[in-house]
C-alpha positions as CSV (number, residue, x, y, z in Angstrom):
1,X,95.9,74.4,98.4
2,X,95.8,74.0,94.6
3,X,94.7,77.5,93.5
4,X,97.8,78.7,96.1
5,X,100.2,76.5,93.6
6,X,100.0,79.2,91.6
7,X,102.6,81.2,94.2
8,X,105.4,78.9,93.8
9,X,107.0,80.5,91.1
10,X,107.2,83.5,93.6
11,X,109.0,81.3,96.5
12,X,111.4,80.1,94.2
13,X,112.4,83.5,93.0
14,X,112.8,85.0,96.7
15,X,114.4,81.4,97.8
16,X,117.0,83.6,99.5
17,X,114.8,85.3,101.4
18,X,112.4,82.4,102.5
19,X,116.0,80.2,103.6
20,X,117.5,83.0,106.0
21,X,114.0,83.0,107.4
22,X,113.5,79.8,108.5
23,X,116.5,79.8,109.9
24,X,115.9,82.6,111.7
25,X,112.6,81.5,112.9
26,X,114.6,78.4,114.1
27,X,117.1,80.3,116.0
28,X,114.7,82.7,117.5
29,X,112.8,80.0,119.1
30,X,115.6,77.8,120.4
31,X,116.5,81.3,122.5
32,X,112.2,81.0,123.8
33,X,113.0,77.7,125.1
34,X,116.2,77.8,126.9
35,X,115.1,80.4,129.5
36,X,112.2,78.2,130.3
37,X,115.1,76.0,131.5
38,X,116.9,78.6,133.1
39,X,114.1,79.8,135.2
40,X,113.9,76.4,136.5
41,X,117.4,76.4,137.7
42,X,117.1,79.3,139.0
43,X,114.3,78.2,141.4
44,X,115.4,75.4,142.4
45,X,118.2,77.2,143.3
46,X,116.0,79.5,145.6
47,X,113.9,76.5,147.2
48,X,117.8,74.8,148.1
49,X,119.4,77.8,148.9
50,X,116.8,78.9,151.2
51,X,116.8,75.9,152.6
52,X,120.6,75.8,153.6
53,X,120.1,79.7,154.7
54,X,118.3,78.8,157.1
55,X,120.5,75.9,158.3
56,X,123.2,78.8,158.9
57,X,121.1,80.7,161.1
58,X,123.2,82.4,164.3
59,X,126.9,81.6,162.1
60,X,129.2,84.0,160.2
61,X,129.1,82.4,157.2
62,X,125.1,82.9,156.8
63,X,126.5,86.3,154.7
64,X,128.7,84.8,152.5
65,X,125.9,82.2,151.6
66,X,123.4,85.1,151.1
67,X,126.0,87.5,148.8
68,X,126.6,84.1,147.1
69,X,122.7,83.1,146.7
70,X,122.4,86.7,145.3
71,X,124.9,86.9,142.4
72,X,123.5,83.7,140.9
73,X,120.4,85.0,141.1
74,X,121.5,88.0,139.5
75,X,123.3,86.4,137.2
76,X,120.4,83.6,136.2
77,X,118.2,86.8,135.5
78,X,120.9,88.4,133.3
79,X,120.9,85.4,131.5
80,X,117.1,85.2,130.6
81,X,117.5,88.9,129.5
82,X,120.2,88.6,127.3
83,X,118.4,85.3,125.6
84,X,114.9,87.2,125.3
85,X,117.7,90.0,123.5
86,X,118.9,87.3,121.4
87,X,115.1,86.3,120.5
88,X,113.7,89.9,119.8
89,X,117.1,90.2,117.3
90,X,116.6,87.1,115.7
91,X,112.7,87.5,115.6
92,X,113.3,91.4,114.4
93,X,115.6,89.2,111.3
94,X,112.6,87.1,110.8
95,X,110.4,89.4,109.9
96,X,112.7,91.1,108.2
97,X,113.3,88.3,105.7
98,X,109.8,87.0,105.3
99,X,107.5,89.8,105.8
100,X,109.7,91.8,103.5
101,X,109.3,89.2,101.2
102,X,105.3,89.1,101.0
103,X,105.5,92.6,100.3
104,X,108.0,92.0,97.0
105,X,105.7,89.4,96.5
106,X,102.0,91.3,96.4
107,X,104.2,94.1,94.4
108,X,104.8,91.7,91.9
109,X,101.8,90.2,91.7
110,X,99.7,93.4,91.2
111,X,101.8,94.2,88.6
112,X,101.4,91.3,86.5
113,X,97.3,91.7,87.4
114,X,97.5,95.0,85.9
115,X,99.8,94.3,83.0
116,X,97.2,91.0,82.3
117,X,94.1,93.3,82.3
118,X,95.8,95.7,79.8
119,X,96.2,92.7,77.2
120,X,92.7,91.3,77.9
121,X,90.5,92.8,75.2
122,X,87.7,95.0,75.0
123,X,85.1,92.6,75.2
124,X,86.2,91.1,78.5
125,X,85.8,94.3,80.2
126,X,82.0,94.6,79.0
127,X,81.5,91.3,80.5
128,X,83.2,92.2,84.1
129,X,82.5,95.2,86.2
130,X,85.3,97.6,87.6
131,X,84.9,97.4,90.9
132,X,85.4,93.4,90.7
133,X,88.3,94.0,88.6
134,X,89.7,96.6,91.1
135,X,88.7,94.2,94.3
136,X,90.6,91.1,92.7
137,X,94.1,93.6,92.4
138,X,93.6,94.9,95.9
139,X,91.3,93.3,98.4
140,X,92.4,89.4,97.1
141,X,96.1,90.3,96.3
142,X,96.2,91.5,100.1
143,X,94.7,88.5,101.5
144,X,97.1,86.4,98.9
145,X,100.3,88.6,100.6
146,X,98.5,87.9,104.5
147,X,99.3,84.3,103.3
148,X,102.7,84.3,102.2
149,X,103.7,86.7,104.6
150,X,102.4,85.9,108.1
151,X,100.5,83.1,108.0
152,X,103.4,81.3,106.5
153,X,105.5,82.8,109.1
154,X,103.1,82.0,111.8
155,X,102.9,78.2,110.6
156,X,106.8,77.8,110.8
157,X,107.1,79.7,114.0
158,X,104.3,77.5,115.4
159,X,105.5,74.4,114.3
160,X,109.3,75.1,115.3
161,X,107.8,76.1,118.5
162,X,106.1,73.1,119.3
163,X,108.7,70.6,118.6
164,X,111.1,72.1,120.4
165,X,108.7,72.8,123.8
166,X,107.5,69.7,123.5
167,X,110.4,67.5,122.9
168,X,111.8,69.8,126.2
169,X,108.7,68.8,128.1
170,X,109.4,65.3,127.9
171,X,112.7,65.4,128.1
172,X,111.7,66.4,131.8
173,X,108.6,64.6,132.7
174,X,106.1,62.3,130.2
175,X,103.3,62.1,132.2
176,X,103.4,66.0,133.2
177,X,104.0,66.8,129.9
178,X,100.7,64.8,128.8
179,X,98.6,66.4,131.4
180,X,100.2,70.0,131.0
181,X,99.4,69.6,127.0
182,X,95.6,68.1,128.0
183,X,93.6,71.2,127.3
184,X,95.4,72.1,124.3
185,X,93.6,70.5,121.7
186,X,90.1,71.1,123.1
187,X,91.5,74.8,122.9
188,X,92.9,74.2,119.0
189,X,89.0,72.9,118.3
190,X,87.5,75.7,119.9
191,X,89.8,78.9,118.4
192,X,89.2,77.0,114.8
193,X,85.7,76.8,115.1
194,X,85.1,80.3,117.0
195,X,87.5,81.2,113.7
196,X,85.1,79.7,111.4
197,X,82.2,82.0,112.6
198,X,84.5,84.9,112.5
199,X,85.8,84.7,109.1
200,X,82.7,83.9,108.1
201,X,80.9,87.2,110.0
202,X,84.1,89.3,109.1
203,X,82.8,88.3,105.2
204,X,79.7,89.3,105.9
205,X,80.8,93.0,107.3
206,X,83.0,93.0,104.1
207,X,80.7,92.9,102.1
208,X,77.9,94.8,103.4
209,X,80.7,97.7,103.9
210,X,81.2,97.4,100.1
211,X,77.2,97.6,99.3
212,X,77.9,100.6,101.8
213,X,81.0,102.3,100.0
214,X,79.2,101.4,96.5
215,X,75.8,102.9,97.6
216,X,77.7,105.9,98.9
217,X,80.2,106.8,96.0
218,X,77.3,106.2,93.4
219,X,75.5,108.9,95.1
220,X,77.8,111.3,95.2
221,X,78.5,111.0,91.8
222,X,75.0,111.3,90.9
223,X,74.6,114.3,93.2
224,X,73.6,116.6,90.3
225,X,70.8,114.0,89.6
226,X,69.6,113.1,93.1
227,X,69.2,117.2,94.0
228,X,67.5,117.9,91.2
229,X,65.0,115.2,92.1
230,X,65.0,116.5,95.8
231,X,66.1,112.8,97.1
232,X,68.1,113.7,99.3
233,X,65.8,112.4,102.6
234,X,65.0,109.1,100.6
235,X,68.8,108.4,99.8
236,X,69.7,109.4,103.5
237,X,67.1,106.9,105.1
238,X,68.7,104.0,102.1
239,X,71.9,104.6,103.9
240,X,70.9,104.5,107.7
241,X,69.2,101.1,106.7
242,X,72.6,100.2,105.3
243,X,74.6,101.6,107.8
244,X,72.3,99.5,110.6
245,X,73.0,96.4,108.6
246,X,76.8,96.8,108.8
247,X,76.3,98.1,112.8
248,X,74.5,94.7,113.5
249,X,77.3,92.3,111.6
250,X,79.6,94.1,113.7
251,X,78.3,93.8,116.9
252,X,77.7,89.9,116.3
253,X,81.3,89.8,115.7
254,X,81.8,91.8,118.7
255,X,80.1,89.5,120.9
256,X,81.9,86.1,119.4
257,X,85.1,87.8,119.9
258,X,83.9,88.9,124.0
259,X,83.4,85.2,124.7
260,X,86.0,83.9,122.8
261,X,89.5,85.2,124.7
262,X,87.9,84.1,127.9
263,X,87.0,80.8,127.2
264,X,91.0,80.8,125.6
265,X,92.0,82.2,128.8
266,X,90.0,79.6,131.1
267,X,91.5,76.7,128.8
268,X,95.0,77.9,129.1
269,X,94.6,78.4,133.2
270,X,93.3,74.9,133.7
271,X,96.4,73.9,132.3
272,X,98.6,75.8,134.5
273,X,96.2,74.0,137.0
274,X,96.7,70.5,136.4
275,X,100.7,71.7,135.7
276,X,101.0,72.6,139.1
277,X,98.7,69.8,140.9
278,X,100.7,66.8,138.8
279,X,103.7,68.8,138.8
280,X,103.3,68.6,143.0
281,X,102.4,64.9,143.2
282,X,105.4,64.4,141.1
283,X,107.8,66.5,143.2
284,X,106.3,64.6,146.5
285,X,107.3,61.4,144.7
286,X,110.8,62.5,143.9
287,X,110.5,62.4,139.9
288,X,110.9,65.7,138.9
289,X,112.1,69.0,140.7
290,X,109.8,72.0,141.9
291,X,111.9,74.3,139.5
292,X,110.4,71.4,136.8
293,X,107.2,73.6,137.7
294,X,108.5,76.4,137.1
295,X,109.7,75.3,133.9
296,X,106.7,73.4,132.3
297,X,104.5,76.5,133.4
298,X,106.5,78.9,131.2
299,X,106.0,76.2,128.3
300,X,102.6,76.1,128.7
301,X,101.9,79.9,128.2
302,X,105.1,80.0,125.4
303,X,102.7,77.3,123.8
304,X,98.9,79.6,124.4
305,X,99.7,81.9,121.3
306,X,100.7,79.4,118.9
307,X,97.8,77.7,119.8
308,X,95.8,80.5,119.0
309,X,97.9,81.3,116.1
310,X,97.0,78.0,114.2
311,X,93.0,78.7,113.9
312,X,94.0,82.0,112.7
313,X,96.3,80.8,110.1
314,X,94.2,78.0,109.0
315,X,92.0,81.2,108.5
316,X,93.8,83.0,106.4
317,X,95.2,80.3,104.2
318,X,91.0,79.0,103.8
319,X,90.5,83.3,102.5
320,X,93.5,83.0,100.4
321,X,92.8,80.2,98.7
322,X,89.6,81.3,97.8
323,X,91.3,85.1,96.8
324,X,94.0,83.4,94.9
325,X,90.9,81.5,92.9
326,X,89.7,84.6,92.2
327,X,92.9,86.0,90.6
328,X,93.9,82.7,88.9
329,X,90.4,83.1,86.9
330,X,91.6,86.4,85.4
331,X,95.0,85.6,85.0
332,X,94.1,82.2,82.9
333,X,91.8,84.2,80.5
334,X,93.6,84.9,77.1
335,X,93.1,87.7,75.2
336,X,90.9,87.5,72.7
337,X,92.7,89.4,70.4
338,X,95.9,88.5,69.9
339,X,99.0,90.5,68.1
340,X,100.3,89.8,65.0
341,X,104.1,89.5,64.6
342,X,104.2,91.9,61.2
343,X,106.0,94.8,61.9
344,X,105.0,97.9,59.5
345,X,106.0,100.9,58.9
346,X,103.5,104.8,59.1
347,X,100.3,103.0,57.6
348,X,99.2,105.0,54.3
349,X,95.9,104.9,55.6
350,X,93.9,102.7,53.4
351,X,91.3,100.6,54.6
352,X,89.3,97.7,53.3
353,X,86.3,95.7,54.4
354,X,85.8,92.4,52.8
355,X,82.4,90.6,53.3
356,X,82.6,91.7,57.3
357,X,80.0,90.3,59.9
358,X,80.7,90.8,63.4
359,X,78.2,90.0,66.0
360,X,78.9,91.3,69.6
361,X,80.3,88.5,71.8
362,X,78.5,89.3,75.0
363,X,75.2,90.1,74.3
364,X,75.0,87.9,70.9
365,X,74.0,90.8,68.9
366,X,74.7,90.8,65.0
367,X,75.7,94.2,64.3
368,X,77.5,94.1,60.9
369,X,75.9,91.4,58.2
370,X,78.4,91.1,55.0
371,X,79.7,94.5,54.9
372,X,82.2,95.7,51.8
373,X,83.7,99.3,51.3
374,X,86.9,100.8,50.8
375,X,88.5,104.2,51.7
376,X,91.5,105.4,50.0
377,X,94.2,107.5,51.5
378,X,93.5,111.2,52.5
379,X,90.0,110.9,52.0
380,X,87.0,112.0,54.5
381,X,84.8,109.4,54.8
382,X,81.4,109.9,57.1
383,X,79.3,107.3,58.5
384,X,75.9,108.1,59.1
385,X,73.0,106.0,60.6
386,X,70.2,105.4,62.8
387,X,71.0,104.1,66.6
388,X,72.0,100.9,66.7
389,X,73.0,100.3,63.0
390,X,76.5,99.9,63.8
391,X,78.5,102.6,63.1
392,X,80.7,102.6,66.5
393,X,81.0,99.0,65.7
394,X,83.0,99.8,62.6
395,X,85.1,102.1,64.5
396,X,86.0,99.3,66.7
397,X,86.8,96.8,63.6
398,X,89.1,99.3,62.4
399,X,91.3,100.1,65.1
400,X,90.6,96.0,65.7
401,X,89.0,96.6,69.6
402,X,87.0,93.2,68.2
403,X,88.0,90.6,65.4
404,X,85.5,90.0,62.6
405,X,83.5,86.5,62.6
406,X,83.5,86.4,58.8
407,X,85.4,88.4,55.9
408,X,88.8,90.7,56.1
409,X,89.9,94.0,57.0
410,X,92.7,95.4,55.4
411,X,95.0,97.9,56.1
412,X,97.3,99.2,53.0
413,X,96.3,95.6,51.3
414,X,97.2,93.8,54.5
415,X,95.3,92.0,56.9
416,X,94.9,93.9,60.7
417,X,95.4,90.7,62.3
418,X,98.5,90.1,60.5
419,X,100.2,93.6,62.1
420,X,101.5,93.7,65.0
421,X,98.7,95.3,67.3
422,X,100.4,98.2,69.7
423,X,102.2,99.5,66.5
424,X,98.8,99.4,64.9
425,X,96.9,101.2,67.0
426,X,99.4,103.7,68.1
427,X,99.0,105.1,64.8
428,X,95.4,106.0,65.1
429,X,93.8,109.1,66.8
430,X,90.2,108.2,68.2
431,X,87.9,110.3,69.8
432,X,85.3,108.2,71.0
433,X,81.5,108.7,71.4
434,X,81.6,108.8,75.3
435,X,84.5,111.1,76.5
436,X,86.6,110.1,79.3
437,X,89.1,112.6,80.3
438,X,91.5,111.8,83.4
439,X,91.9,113.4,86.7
440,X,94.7,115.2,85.8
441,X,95.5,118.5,84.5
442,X,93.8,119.9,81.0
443,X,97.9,119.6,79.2
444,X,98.3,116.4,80.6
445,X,94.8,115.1,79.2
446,X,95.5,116.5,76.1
447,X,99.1,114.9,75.8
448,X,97.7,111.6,76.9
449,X,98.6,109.9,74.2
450,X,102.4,111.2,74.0
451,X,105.7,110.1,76.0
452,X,107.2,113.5,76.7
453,X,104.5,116.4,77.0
454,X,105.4,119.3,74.3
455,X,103.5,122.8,75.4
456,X,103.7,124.7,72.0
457,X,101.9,121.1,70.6
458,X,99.6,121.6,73.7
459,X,98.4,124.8,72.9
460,X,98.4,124.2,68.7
461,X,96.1,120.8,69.8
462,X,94.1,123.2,71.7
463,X,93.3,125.9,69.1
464,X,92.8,122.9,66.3
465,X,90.0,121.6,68.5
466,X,88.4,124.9,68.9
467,X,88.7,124.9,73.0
468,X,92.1,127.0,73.5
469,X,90.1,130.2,74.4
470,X,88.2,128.3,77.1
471,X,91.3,127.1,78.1
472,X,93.1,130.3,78.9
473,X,90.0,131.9,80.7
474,X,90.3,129.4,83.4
475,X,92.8,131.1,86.4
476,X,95.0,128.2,85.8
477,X,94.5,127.6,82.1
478,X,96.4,124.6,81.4
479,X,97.0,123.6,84.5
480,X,93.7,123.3,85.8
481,X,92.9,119.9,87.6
482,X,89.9,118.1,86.2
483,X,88.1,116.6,88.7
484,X,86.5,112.9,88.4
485,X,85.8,111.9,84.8
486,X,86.4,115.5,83.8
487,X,83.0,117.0,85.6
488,X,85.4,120.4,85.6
489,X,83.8,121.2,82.2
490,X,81.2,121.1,80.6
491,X,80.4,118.6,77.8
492,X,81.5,121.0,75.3
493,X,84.5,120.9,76.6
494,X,85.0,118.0,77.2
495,X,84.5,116.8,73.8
496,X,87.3,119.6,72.4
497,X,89.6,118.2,74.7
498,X,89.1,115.1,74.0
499,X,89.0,116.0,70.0
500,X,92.6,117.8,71.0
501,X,94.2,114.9,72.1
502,X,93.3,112.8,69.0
503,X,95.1,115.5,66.9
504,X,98.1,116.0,69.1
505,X,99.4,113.0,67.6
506,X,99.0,113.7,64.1
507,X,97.8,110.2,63.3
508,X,97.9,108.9,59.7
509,X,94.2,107.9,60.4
510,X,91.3,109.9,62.6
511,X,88.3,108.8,63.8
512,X,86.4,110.7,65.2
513,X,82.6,108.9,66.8
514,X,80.1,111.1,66.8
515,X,81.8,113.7,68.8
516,X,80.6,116.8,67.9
517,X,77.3,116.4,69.5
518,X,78.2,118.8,71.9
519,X,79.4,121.8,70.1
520,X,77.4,124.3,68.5
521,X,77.5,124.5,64.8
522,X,80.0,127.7,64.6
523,X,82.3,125.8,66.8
524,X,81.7,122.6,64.8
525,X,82.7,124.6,61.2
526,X,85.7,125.5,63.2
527,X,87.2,122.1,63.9
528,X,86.2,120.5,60.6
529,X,88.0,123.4,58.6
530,X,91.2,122.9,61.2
531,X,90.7,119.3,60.5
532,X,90.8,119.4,56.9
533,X,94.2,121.5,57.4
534,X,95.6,119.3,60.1
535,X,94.8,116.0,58.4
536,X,95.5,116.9,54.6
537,X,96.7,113.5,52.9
538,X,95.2,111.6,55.7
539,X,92.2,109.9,56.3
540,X,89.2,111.2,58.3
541,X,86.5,108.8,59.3
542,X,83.4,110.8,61.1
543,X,80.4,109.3,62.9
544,X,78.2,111.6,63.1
545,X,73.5,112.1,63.2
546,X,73.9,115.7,61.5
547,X,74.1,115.7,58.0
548,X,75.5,119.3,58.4
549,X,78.3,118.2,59.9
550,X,79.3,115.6,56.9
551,X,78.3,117.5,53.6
552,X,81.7,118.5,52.5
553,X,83.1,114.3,53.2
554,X,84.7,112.8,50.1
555,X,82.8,109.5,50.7
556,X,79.4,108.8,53.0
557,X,78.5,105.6,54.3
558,X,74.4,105.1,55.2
559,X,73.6,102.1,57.8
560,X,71.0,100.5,58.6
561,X,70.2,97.3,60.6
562,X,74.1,96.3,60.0
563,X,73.9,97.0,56.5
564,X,75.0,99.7,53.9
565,X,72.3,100.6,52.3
566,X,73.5,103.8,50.1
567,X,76.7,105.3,49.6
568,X,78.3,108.5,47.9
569,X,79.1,112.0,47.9
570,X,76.1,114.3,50.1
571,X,74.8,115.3,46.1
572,X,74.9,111.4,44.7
573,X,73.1,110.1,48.0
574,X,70.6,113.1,47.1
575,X,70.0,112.5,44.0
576,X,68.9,108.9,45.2
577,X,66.0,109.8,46.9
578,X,66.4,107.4,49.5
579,X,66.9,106.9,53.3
580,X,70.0,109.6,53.3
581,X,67.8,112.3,51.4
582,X,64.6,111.7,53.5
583,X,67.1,111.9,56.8
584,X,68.1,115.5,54.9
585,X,64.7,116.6,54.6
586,X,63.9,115.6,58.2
587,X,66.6,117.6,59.6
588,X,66.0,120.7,57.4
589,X,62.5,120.7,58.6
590,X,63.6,120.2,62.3
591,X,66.3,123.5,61.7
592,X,63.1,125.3,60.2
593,X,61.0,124.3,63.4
594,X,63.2,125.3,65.9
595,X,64.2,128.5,64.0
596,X,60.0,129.4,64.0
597,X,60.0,128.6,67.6
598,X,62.8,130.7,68.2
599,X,61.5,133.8,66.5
């Protein structure tokens, strides 16, 4: 129960819900138990009655006894209606209260899951996968909310229930009320074991079913690639071998469940047996009455589903335990990157890397080793470099994704980690190297990153980013729905739109990382002249592998194995002679290669 510790902040907030439930649960039992009683005064008043109706046989007044005899009867079973009423209100305000509350509760919590992810940092989410992160805010936070909903409600209910038949059973009779209660903990041992195996196969069908959903939604995103290879019969017989994995957990389950509810039923009729064969011998001997029978036989079956309750809630509380482990291992991370409290003004835009070395948490990869440039306000600075050198490791440094094991950055002559970090950030336009558009609609992608969606900004973003004119030849232009991960374009367009909503915000500093891969060179010598307009007296920072695309920057940056290695204007660097001019060369010969081939 430890990791469930972690709830009691929630109980105390919704005290005044969890209070009018109990007392509800109380109340609502207390009208299960009295018609037991009433039952048994109502047949011992048929086993007297009759008796004495027969003792009238051949008189007048055998009527009166009969129309008398009648109305009490009627009025006995009135009564057990109008208390099992009572109950179903009472239980009605029970569930009310406390179901009611699990649902404000698992509201609350996935909120403060999803608002905790949001301040974890980048690194944590290369180190988790998103289906676990998606499983622990759903799946878990359910079986967290089956705890403090039902199970909670189940445990009162039970318990409530039990003290009240029991004290009521002897009340009556002690030794019927020790025989009558015989079977039942044979049959509490037997529901939590047969409980046991059933969680456990249930876990076992969970998971397969996710292997199943995972196998199947990987697919279909892949479909492009699995058609072209013509796997469609290999991926088809992968999934019936799934699919007979999950059929043979379930029918396992299946066949506990089948001989579980008999055996529960067998258990709960050899109590009614030895209730009535005690219950008899006692009647014989004068100690109880035969509406005492009647009575202890309604107890016993008031008491079966409790019973069976109590394996199921010990169930539920062992699965949300374990979910609320789960959760609590998120929720007790820190970020790594914390805010500073320095509030600041529109940034200037001038950036300074002191000394930097960063190596990559996760994978303990070194990709920046003592590191030291500066960029000046409105200037276009490129970064060029083989894979791997670290270029889209800069990017993240700047726009502080990561914090620096050794040296400073500086922004405007102030340390990053000094500012404070949404104000920071929200100041930068990044168009990153893998573009991830939303499934939403092309102006709603494009206004992402802006509270209230302008349509004259829309459409200027647009035509900046060279992709209005695709835009508009779609039948519902801006309005078209993007479908998963924008698969709607092409990757062209993708990388425009993604371009467009960088410069929708007109950001004091743009980055853009490597993203004109995809674009032809026209189109490319399209965006970096409306870039040039767009961000006049700001400053451009461009990742890019073609040197045509960076000629005209103020300032270019060559990495290489972490390190800067030249840097200059595109006529200093060749006038070097060094890795940037022999990169030139290359890619002139390539263009002349693929020009021969195309002629």
């Amino acid at each position: 129960m430890k990791h469930l510790k972690f709830l009691n902040k929630y109980f105390y907030k919704y005290k005044w819900w969890i209070i009018p439930g109990v007392f509800f649960v109380i109340i609502s039992n207390i009208f299960a138990v009295i018609p037991a009683q009433v039952i048994g005064h109502a047949f011992n008043l048929i086993t007297e009655n009759i008796q004495i109706y027969g003792l009238f046989e051949g008189f007048e007044r055998r009527s009166i006894i009969y129309d008398i005899f009648s109305q009490s009867l009627f009025y006995f079973g009135l009564l057990v209606l109008v208390l099992y009423l009572l109950r179903g209100i009472f239980l009605f305000f029970m569930r009310q209260t406390i179901i009611l509350m699990s649902r404000h509760i698992e509201y609350d919590m996935k909120n403060e899951i999803y608002a905790h992810y949001q301040e974890l940092s980048l690194g944590f989410y290369r180190r988790n996968n998103t289906g676990d992160l998606m499983n622990r805010a759903t799946e878990d936070v359910n079986r967290v909310r089956m705890y403090v909903g039902p199970a909670i409600m189940y445990a009162i209910n039970t318990g409530v229930l039990f003290i009240l038949v029991i004290y009521a059973m002897f009340s009556v009779n002690s030794t019927l009320a020790l025989f009558s209660l015989l079977p039942l903990p044979v049959l509490v041992l037997i529901i939590y074991f047969v409980n046991t195996v059933i969680n456990k196969k249930s876990e076992q069908i969970q998971e397969q079913l996710s292997r199943l959903s995972s196998f199947v939604q990987e697919r279909f995103s892949g479909i492009r690639v699995l058609k072209s290879y013509v796997r469609e019969d290999h991926t088809k017989a992968v999934f019936a071998e799934e699919s007979q994995g999950y059929k043979n957990n379930a029918m396992g389950l299946v066949k506990v469940q089948a001989l579980f509810y008999p055996t529960m039923l067998l258990l709960v009729g050899l109590s009614t047996i030895l209730t009535v064969y005690i219950g008899g011998k006692q009647v014989i001997e004068g100690a109880i009455t035969p509406g005492n029978i009647a009575e202890f036989i309604v107890y016993v079956n008031q008491l079966t589903f409790p019973v069976s309750m109590l394996g199921w809630v010990t169930t539920l509380i062992q699965r949300a335990s374990a979910s609320q482990k789960r959760i609590n291992e998120f929720l007790h991370l820190k970020p790594e990157i914390i805010s500073g409290s320095a509030e600041i003004g529109p940034i200037n835009g001038n950036i300074k890397f002191e000394n930097v070395t960063f190596t990559y948490p996760d994978t303990g990869i070194q990709a920046l080793k003592n590191i030291s440039f500066e960029i000046e306000q409105g200037q276009f600075v490129a970064i060029i470099g083989r894979t791997g050198s670290g270029k889209s490791t800069l990017a993240n440094l700047m726009m502080r994704m990561y914090d620096v094991d050794e040296g400073h950055i500086k922004m405007d002559g102030k340390p990053i980690n000094t500012l404070h970090l949404q104000h920071y950030r929200s100041q930068f336009g990044f168009v990153p190297q893998e573009v991830f558009l939303f499934s939403d609609t092309i102006q709603n992608n494009i206004a992402f990153g802006l509270d209230e969606v302008n349509e004259a900004e829309v459409i200027q973003a647009a035509k900046n980013a060279a992709v209005y004119q695709n835009i508009i030849n779609f039948e519902h232009q801006f309005d078209t729905m993007l479908g998963e991960r924008g698969i709607t374009l092409s990757g062209g367009q993708k990388q425009r739109v993604s371009i467009a909503r960088a410069l929708i915000k007109e950001p004091k500093v743009l980055i853009f990382d490597d993203c004109l891969s995809a674009v032809d060179t026209r189109t490319e010598e399209e965006i970096l002249n409306n870039l040039g307009r767009v961000m006049k007296g700001k400053t451009s920072i461009l990742i890019a592998h073609r040197i045509s695309t960076i000629k005209n920057a103020n300032k270019i940056l060559v990495l290489d194995g972490g390190k800067i290695i030249e840097q200059g204007t595109h006529a200093e660097l060749l006038q070097f002679n060094g890795a940037y001019a022999e990169m030139y060369q290359n890619q002139l010969l390539e263009e002349e290669t693929n020009s021969s081939s195309a002629i």
